[in-house]
C-alpha positions as CSV (number, residue, x, y, z in Angstrom):
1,X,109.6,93.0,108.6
2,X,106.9,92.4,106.5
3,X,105.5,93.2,103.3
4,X,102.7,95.3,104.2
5,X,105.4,97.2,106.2
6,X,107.9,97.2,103.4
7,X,105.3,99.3,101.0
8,X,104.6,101.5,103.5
9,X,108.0,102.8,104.2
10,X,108.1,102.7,100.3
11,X,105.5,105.2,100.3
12,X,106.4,107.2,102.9
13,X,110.2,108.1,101.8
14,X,108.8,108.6,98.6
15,X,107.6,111.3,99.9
16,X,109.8,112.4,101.6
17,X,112.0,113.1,98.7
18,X,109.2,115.5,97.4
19,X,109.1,118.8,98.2
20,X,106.1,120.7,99.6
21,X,103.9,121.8,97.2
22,X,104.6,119.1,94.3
23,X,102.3,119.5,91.1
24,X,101.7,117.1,88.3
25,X,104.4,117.1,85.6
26,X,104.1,115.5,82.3
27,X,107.2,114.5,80.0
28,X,108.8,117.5,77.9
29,X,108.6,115.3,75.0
30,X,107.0,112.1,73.8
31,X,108.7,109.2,74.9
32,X,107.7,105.2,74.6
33,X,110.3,102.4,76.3
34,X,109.6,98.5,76.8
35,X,111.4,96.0,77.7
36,X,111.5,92.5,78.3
37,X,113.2,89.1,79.6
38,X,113.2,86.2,81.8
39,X,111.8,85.9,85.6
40,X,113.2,83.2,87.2
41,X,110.5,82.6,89.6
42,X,109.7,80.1,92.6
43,X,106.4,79.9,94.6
44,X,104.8,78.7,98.2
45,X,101.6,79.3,100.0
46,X,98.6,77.3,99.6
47,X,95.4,77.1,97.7
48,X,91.8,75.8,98.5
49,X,88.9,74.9,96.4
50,X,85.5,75.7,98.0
51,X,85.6,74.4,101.1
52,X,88.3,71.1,100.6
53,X,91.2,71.3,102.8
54,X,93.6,73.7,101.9
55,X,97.2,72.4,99.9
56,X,100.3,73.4,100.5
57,X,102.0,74.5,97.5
58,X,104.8,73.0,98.8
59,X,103.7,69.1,98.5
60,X,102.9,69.8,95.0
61,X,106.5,70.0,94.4
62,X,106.9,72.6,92.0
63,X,110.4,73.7,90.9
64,X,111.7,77.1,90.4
65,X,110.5,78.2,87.3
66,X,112.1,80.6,84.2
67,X,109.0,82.3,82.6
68,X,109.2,85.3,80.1
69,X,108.2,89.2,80.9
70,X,107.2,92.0,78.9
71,X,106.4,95.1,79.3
72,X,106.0,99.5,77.8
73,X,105.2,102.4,79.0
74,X,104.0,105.3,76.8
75,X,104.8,109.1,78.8
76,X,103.6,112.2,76.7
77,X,103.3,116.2,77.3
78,X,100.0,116.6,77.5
79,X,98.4,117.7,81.0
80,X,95.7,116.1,83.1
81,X,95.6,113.3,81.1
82,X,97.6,110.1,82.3
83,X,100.6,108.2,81.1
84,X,100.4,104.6,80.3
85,X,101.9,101.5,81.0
86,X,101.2,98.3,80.2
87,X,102.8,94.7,81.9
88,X,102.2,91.0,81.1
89,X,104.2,88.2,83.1
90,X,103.8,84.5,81.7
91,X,103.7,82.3,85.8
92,X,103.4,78.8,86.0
93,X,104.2,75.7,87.9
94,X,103.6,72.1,87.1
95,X,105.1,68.8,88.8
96,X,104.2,65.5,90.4
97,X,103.0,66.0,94.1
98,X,104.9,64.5,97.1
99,X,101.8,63.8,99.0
100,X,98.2,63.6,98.7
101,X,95.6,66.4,98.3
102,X,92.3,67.3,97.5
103,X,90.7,69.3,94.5
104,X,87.2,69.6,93.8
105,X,86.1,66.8,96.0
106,X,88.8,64.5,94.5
107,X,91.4,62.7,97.1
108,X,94.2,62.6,94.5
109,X,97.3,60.3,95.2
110,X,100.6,61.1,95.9
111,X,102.5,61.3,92.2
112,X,99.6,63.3,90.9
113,X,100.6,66.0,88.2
114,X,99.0,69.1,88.9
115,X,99.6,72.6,87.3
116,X,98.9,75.8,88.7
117,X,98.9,78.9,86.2
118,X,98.9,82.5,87.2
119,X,99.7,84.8,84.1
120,X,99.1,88.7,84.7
121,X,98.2,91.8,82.6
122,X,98.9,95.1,84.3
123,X,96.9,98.0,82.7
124,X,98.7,101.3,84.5
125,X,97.4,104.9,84.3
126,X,100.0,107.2,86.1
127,X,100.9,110.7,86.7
128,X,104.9,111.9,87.3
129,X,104.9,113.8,90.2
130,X,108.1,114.7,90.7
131,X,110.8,114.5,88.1
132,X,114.2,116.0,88.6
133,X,117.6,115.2,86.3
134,X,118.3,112.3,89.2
135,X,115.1,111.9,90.6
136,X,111.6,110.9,89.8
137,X,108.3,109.5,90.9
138,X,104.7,107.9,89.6
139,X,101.4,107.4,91.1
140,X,98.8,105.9,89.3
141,X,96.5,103.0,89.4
142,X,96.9,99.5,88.2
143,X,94.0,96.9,86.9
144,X,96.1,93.5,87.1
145,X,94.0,90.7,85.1
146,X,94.9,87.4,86.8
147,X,94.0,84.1,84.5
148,X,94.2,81.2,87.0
149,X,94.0,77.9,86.4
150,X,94.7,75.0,88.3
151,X,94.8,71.3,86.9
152,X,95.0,67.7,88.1
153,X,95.5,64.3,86.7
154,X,96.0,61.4,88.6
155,X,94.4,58.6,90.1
156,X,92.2,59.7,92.8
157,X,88.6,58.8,94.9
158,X,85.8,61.0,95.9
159,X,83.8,60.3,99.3
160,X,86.1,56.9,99.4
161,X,84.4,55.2,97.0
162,X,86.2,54.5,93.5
163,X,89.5,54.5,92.7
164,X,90.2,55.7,88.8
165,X,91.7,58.3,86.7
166,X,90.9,61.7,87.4
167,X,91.8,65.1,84.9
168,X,89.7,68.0,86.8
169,X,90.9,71.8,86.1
170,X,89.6,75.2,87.5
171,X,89.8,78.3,85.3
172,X,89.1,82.0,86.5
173,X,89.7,85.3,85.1
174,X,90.1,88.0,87.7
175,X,90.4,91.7,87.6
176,X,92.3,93.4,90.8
177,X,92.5,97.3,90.9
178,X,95.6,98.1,92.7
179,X,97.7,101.1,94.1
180,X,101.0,102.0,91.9
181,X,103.9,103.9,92.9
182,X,107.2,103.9,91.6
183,X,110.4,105.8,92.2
184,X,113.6,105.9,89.7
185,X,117.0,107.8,90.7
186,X,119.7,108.1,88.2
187,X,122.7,108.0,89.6
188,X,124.5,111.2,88.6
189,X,127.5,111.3,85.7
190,X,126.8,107.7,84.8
191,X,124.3,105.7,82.4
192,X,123.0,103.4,86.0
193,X,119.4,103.8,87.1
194,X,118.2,102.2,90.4
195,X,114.5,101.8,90.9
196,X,111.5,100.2,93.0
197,X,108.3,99.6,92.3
198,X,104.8,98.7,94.2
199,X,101.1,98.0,93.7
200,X,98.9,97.3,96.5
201,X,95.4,96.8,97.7
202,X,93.7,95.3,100.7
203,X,90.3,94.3,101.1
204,X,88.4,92.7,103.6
205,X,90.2,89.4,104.2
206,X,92.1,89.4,100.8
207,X,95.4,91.8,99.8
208,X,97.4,91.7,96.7
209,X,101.1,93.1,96.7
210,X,103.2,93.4,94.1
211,X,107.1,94.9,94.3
212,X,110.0,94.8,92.2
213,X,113.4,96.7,92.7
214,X,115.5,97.4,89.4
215,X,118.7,98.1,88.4
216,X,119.6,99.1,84.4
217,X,122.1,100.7,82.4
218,X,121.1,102.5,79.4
219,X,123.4,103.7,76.8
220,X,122.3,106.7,74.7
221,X,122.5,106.8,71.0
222,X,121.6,109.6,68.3
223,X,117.7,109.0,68.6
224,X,117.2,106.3,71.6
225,X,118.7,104.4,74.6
226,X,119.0,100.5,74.5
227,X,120.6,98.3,77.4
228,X,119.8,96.0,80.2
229,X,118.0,95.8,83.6
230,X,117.7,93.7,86.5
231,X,116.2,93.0,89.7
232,X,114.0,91.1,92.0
233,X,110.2,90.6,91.9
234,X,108.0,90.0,95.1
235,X,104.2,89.3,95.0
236,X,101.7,88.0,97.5
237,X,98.4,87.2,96.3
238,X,95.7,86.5,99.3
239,X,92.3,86.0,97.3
240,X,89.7,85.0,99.7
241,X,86.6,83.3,97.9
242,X,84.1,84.8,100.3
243,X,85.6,88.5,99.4
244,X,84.6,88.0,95.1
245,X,81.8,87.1,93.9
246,X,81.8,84.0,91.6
247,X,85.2,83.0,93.4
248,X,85.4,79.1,93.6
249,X,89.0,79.0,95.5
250,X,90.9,80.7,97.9
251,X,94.6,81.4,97.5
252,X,97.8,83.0,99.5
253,X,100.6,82.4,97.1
254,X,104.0,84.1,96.9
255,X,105.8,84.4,93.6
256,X,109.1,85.5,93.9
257,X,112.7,85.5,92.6
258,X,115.4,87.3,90.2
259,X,114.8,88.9,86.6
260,X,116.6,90.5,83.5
261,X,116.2,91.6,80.6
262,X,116.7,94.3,78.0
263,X,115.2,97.9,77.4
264,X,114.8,100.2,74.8
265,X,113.9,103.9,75.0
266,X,112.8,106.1,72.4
């Protein structure tokens, strides 16, 4: 199965659980949560500047990575307009390669450090749908700010010709409006929430997906609700250069692997 298939059956037993006629409900109170922790993260796929051979992420060598998370979500009373959440995730990779690639003209060497940065920003405007004392849901829209960067050093040639030292880097900033559902069920006569999460968007040749399941356990005090969550992050990014304007590279990367951290809820 894949991904594309996975966020569709997301969305469609998502609604399922909603009954026929569903109007937009807002929180009964103000509320604000965050949370935060670590995202033990690997990645594959491959990248392409302009129109060099594509790399394999793969003979860049990059090992797993632990990289920090944050993110809060604001939810008030007042109809029509939105709640808010916002989402920030620190990615990147850096190694010596295993084999030989090219960037920006440049043949680099085997042994080449190279670094490949992806940190995010989600800006989320949602409305709950459905909320029930076990169940709820969110739609919204996301605008995910990517700041990529890719960097070599190493000894490299261009057209053959000389070999020396070579430190080239590519930076972009770009802004992806995505899809956003997510669904929460609290498991009835206990503090343990399960939930799952998805942005998506397709476009011409390029998609961007982004899915998360969660587990937490909250325990209530007098005015809030601290404790912990965890879970497991999915995203494919497919950015084809000829899709963007201004776009020097193309990309299909996956980032993937396990999280925690804590939460607080006021």
């Amino acid at each position: 199965m894949n991904t594309k298939q996975i966020a569709i059956i997301f969305f469609l037993t998502a609604l399922a659980c909603m009954p026929a006629r569903v109007q937009v409900t807002q929180a009964a109170d103000l509320s604000f949560s965050a949370g935060g922790g670590i995202w033990y993260n690997g990645v594959d796929g491959h990248i392409r500047y302009k129109d060099n051979p594509s790399i394999d992420v793969d003979y860049l060598n990059y090992d797993d990575e632990i990289r920090g998370y944050m993110w809060g979500e604001l939810r008030h009373p007042v109809p029509i307009i939105p709640n808010i959440r916002v989402e920030y995730a620190d990615v990147k990779f850096s190694d010596q390669s295993s084999a030989s690639f090219t960037w920006e003209d440049i043949v680099y060497e085997a042994n080449t450090w190279s670094m490949t940065k992806l940190k995010q920003l989600d800006l989320i405007a949602f409305y709950n749908l459905l909320d029930t004392s076990w169940f709820s849901m969110d739609l919204g829209v996301d605008a995910k700010y990517i700041d990529f960067k890719f960097e070599a050093q190493g000894m490299g040639t261009v057209a053959g010709i000389k070999k020396v030292l070579y430190d080239e880097y590519e930076k972009e900033n770009i802004w992806v409006p995505l899809a956003y559902g997510n669904a929460r069920f609290n498991v009835p006569g206990t503090n343990l929430g399960l939930g799952a999460c998805i942005k998506y968007i397709a476009y011409k040749n390029s998609q961007a997906m982004d899915m998360e399941v969660t587990v937490d356990y909250l325990y209530s005090f007098s005015h809030f609700q601290a404790g912990v969550e965890a879970g497991y992050r999915f995203e494919n990014i497919d950015l084809d250069q000829d899709d963007i304007s201004g776009l020097n590279f193309d990309a299909d990367i996956n980032i993937k692997g396990p999280f925690t951290g804590i939460v607080l809820r006021f």
